[in-house]
C-alpha positions in Angstrom: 0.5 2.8 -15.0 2.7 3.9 -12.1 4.4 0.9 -12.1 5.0 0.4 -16.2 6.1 3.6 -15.5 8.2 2.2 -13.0 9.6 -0.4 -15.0 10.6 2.4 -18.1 12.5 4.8 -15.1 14.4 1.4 -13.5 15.6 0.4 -17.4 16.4 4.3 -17.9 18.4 4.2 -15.0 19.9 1.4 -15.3 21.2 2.5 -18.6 22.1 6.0 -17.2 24.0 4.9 -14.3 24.9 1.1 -14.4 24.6 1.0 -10.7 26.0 -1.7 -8.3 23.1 -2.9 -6.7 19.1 -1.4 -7.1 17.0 -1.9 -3.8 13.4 -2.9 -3.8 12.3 -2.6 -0.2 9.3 -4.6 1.1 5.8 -3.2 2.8 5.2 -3.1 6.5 3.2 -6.4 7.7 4.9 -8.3 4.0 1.4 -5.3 2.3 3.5 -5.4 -0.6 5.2 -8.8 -0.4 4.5 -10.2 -4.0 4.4 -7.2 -5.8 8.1 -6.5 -4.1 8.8 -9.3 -5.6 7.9 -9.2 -8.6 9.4 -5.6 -9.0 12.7 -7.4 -8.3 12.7 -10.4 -10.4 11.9 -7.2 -13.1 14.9 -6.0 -12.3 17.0 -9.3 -12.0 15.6 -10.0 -15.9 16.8 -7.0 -17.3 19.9 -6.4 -16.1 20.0 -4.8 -12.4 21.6 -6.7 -9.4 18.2 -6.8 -7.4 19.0 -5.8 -3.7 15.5 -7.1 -2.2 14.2 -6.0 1.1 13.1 -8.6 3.4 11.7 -8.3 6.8 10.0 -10.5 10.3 6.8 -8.7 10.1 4.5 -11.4 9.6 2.5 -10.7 6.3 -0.8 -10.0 6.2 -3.5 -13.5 6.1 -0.4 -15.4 6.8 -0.4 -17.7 9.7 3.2 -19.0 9.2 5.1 -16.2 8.8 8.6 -18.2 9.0 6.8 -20.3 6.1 6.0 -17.5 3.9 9.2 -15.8 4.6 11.1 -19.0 3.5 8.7 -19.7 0.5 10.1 -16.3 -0.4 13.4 -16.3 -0.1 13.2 -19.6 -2.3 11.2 -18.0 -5.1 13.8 -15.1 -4.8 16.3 -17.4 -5.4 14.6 -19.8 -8.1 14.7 -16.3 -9.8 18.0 -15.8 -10.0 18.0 -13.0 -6.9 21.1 -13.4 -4.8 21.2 -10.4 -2.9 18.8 -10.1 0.2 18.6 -7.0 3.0 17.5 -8.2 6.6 15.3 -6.4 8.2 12.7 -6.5 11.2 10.2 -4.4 9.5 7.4 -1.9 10.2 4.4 -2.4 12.1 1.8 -3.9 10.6 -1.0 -1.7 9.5 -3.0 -0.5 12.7 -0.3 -1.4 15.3 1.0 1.5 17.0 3.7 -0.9 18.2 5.8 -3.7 16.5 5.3 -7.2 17.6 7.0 -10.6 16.7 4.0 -13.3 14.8 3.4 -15.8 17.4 6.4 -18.1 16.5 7.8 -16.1 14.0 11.2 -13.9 13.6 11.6 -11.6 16.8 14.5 -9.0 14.8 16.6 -9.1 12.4 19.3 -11.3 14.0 16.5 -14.2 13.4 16.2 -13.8 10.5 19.7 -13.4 9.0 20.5 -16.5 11.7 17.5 -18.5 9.2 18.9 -17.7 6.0 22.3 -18.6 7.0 21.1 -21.9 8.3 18.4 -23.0 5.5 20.1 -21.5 2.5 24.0 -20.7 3.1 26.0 -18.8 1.3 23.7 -18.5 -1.5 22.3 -15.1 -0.5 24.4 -12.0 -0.2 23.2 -10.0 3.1 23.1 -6.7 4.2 21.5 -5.6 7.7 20.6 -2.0 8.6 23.2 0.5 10.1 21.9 3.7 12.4 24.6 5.8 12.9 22.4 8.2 15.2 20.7 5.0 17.0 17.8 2.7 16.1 14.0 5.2 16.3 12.9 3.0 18.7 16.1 3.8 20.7 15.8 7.5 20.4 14.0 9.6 23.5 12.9 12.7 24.4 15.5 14.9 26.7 13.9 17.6 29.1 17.3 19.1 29.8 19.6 19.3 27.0 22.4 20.3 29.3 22.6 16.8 30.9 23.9 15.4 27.1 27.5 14.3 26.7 29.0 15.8 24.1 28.5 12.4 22.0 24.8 12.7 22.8 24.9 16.2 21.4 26.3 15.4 18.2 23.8 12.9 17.7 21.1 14.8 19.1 17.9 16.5 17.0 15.7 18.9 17.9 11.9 18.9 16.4 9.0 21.1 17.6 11.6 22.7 20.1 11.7 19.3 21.9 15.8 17.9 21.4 16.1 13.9 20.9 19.1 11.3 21.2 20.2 8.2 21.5 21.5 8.0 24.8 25.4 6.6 25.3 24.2 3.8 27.4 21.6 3.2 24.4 23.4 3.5 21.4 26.0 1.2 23.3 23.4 -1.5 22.9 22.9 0.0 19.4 26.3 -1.2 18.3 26.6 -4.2 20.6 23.7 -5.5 18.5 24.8 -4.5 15.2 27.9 -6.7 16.3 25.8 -9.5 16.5 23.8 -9.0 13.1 27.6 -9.4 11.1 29.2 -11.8 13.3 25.9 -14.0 12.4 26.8 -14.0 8.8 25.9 -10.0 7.3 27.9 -9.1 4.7 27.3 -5.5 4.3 25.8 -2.5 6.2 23.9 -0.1 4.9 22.8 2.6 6.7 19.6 4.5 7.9 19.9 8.3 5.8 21.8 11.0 7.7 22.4 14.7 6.9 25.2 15.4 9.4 28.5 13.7 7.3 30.6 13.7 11.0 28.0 11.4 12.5 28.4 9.0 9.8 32.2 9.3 9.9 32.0 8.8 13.7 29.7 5.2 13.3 32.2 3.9 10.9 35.3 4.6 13.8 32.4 3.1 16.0 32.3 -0.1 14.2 35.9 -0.6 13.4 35.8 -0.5 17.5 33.3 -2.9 18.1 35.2 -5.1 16.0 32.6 -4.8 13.1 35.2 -5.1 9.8 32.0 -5.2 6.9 31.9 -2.6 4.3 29.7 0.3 5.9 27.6 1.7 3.0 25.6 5.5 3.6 22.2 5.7 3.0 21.6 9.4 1.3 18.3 10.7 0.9 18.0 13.0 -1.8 16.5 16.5 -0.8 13.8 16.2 -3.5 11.2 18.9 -1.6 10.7 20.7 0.9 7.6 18.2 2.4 9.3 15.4 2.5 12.7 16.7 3.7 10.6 17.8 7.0 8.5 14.7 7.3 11.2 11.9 6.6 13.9 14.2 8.8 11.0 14.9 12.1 10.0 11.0 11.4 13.4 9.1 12.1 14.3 11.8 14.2 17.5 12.8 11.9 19.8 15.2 13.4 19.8 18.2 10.9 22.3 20.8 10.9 21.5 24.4 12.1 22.7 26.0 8.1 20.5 23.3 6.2 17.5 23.8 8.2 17.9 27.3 7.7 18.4 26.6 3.8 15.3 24.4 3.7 13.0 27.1 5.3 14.6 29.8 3.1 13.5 27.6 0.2 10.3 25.8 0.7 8.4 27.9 -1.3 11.1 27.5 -4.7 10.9 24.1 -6.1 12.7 24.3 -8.8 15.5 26.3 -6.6 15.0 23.7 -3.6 15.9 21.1 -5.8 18.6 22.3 -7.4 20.0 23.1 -3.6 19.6 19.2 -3.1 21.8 18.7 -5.6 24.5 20.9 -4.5 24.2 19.7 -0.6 24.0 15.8 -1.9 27.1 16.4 -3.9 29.3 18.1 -1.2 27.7 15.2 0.9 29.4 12.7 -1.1 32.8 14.6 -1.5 32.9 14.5 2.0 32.0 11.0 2.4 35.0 9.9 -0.8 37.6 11.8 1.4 36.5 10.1 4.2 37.2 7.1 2.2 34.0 5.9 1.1 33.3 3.5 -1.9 30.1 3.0 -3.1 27.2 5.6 -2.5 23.7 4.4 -1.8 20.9 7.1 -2.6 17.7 6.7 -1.5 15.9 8.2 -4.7 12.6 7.4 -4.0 12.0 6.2 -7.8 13.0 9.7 -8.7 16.2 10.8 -11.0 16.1 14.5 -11.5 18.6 15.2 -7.9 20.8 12.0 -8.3 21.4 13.0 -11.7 22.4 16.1 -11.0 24.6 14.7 -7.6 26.5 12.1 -9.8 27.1 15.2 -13.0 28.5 17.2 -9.6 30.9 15.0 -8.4 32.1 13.7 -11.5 30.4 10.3 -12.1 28.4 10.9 -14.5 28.6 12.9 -18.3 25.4 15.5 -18.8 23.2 12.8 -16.7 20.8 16.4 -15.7 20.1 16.2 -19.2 18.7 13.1 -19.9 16.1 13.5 -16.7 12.7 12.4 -17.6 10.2 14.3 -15.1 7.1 13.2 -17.1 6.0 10.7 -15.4 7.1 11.8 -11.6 3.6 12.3 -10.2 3.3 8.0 -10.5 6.4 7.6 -9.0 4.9 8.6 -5.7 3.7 5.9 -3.3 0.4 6.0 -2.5 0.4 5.8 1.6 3.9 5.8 3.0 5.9 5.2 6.3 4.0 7.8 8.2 0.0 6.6 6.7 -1.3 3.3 5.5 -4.7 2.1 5.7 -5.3 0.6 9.7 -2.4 3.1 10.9 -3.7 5.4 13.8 -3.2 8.9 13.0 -4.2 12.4 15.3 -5.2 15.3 13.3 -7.1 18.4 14.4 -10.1 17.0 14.7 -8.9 13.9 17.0 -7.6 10.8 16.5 -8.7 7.8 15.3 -7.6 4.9 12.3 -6.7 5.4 8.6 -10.0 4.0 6.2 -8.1 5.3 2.7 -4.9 6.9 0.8 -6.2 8.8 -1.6 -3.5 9.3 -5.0 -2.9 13.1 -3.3 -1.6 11.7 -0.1 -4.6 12.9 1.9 -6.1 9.9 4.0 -9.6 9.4 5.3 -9.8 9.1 9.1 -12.6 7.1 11.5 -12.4 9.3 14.2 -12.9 7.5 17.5 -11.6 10.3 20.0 -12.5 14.3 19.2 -10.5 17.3 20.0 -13.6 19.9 19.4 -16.8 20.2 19.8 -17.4 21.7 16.8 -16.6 18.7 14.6 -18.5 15.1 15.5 -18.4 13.9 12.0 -17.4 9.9 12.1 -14.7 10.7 9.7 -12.8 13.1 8.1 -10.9 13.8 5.0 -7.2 15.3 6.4 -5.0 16.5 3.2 -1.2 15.4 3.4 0.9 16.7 6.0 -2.1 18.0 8.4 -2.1 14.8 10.1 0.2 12.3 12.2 0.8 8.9 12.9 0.8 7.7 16.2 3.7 5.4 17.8 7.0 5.1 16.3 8.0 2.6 13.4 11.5 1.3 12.1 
């Protein structure tokens, strides 16, 4: 059902908003490789300009992961899909850390580097911006003092510890980006931001690093109050002092919450058009209710609130997500240990293998969404 449902929302939207481009991204470890795919060529055959998601990570019972990832780009193209967004990729499910398949793609330069050389020009590519520096690039600081004052306007602060992408770092950051386009990238498109300034200050970046591709935002819409925190704490997005006040003023007001993320995505973007921006890219997370609302704000769009279909939202929602798939090790108050299930509510079932009481020994336990964490860091 969720995705027939799918299918319904992606033609109602399609009608609604006659986007540019509709993204279908791709699982960690290829977990959702051909249903990905299949999701696209959907969208090819009625009418969207599929934007498919692509990454190294080698895919899981695949022992040729350059193979597979070629097979795919060729069925992607036999289908008519032209547009492809390079990636490295999570983890695979129950790494804590990312690692290249033995003679597969190392980043994304490899594999943007492959597509130009086996296929061309035939693919349109986009590679992945990060205007406050790459996760894995982002640190812990025990003396916020010592920060330039570059570092402090990219720097977040979660759980009163502050993080940042170091100058020296995000130097690297844009020296590699460089590489990605001058290999044959058409487009950027970058990682979601809340602070408009830091986004304004990686496109001045990358007109300096002599980086001339469109740079497209990435806007997550502030759908609720749980994912807000978990996405924003997970990538270690820098959000401003006012909206975190506004979030935690809010959390307990749906309804009012998300009809606040529709007036902050909407001055977001008339922020982002005076800046000089083009095309908007919203992370919707198969939702409509906020973009709707963003696009009637700002003027693209005529009573789109109206036509919002909420009925079938609850199978909209990915069962497992960045921060818990099956094989992922999580902590929780009992200990830590690896993911067994996703249930459809979001709460996982754990194989504890270390304990954090000696009250609980069970040898698993059922942790509802939000009460637990991954361990290690993913892209």
């Amino acid at each position: 059902d969720g995705v027939k449902n799918l299918y319904a929302r992606m033609d109602r939207m399609k009608e609604n908003l006659s986007p540019l481009f509709t993204d279908v991204t791709w699982g960690a470890g290829g977990s959702t490789a051909d249903l990905s795919m299949q999701i696209a060529l959907q969208a090819h055959n009625t009418g969207h300009v599929a934007n498919l998601h692509m990454t190294c990570t080698n895919m899981a019972g695949v022992t040729d992961s350059k193979k597979a990832i070629k097979d795919a780009l060729i069925q992607a193209k036999e289908g008519g899909i032209r547009n492809i967004v390079a990636l490295r990729g999570d983890p695979p499910a129950g790494q804590d850390e990312w690692k290249a398949a033995e003679g597969g793609f190392t980043c994304a330069l490899d594999l943007v580097e492959f597509m130009k050389a086996e296929f061309g020009d035939d693919f349109g590519i986009a590679v992945a911006g990060y205007p406050e520096g790459h996760p894995n690039a982002i640190s812990e600081v025990e003396d916020p003092s010592t920060l330039t004052e570059s570092e402090k306007k990219r720097s977040s602060c979660f759980d009163g510890k502050t993080y940042v992408c170091l100058d020296e770092d995000y130097k690297k950051e844009m020296d590699y980006l460089k590489k990605k386009v001058d290999a044959g990238s058409d487009i950027i498109i970058t990682q979601m931001f809340f602070d408009v300034e830091i986004f304004k200050q990686f496109v001045n970046d990358c007109r300096e690093w002599g980086i001339n591709a469109p740079v497209v935002p990435g806007l997550m819409c502030i759908n609720n109050y749980g994912g807000f925190k978990k996405m924003s704490k997970f990538c270690k997005t820098r959000v401003p002092e006012y909206l975190s006040e506004k979030m935690e003023s809010l959390k307990d007001d749906a309804d009012a919450l998300k009809a606040f993320g529709v007036e902050f995505g909407a001055s977001v973007c008339k922020e982002l058009m005076e800046f000089g921006v083009e095309v908007l890219h919203f992370y919707t997370l198969n939702l409509e209710k906020v973009v709707y609302g963003i696009l009637d704000n700002i003027g693209m769009g005529k009573e789109l609130s109206a036509q919002t279909n909420e009925a079938d939202a609850a199978s909209m929602v990915a069962v497992g997500s960045a921060w818990a798939r099956p094989g992922d090790k999580v902590k929780c108050k009992y200990g830590t240990g690896t993911v067994q299930e996703v249930q459809s509510s979001g709460s996982v079932v754990i194989k504890l293998e270390t304990y954090s009481s000696e009250d609980y020994k069970e040898p698993t336990a059922t942790i509802e969404k939000g009460e637990y964490e991954k361990i290690g860091g993913t892209v």
